[in-house]
N, C-alpha and C positions, 0 to 999 in steps of 0.2 A: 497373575500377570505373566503368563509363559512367555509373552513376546514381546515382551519389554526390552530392548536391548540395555547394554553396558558397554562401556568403550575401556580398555585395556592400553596400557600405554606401558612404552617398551626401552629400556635403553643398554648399552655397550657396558653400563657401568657393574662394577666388580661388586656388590655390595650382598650378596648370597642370593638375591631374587632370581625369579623365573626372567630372564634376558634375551632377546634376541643376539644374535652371533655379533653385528657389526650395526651402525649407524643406529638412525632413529625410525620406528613405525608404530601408526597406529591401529588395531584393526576394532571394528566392531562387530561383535558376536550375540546370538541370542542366549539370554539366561542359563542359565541348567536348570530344567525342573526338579532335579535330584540334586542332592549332596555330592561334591566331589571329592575325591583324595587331597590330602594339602602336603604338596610337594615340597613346600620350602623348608620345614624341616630338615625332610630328607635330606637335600638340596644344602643345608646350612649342616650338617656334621659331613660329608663330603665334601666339602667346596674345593677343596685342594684337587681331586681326582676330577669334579667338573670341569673347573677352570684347564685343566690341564686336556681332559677329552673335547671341549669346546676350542683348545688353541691346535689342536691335532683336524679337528671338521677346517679350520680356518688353512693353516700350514697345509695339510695333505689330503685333504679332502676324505676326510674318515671318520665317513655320518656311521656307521656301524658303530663301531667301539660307543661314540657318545649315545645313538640309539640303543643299544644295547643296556646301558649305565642308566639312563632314563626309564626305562622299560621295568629294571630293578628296581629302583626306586618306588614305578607306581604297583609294582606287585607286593614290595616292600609296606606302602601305602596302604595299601588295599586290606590286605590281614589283617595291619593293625586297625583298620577301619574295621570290619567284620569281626573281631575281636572283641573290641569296645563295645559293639553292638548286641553283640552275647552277654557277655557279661552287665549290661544296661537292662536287656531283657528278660536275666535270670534276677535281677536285685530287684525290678517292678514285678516278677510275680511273685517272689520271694514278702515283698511288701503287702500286695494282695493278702496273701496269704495270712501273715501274721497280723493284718488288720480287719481281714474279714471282706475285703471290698471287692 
């Protein structure tokens, strides 16, 4: 079902989620056919430095800095994704192995 949409819903509120900057929006997006990085993590042992780069975009208009923080996050993201994934791939053939399959 790659074109299935999902609808994503967005708010102001402080609570460590992925947030839009101001008010309420809704957007609808198609699926990922892939796995994506899961940013909330990230997102949730930084909160203090988001919440602070997100009132800097609003204050001073300084998408940099928070682009920047974000971009870490999903490169942050990403290895440990590719990471996980090595190591899932060495314990299944690792398993192969010692059971003959």
């Amino acid at each position: 079902m790659p074109h299935q949409n999902w609808i994503e819903g967005r708010s102001g509120e402080r609570d460590g989620g992925s947030r839009a900057l101001s008010g309420r929006c809704c957007s609808v997006r198609p699926r990922a056919e892939k796995p994506l990085p899961y940013l909330s993590l990230f997102l949730k042992k930084h909160r203090t430095k988001y919440y602070e780069l997100l009132d800097g975009v609003r204050r001073d208009g300084d998408w940099e800095a928070w682009l920047s923080f974000f971009l870490d996050g999903v490169r942050e993201t990403s290895a440990g994704a590719v990471a996980s994934a090595h190591t899932m791939s060495e314990l299944f053939r690792a398993d192969r192995e010692t059971t003959g399959s």
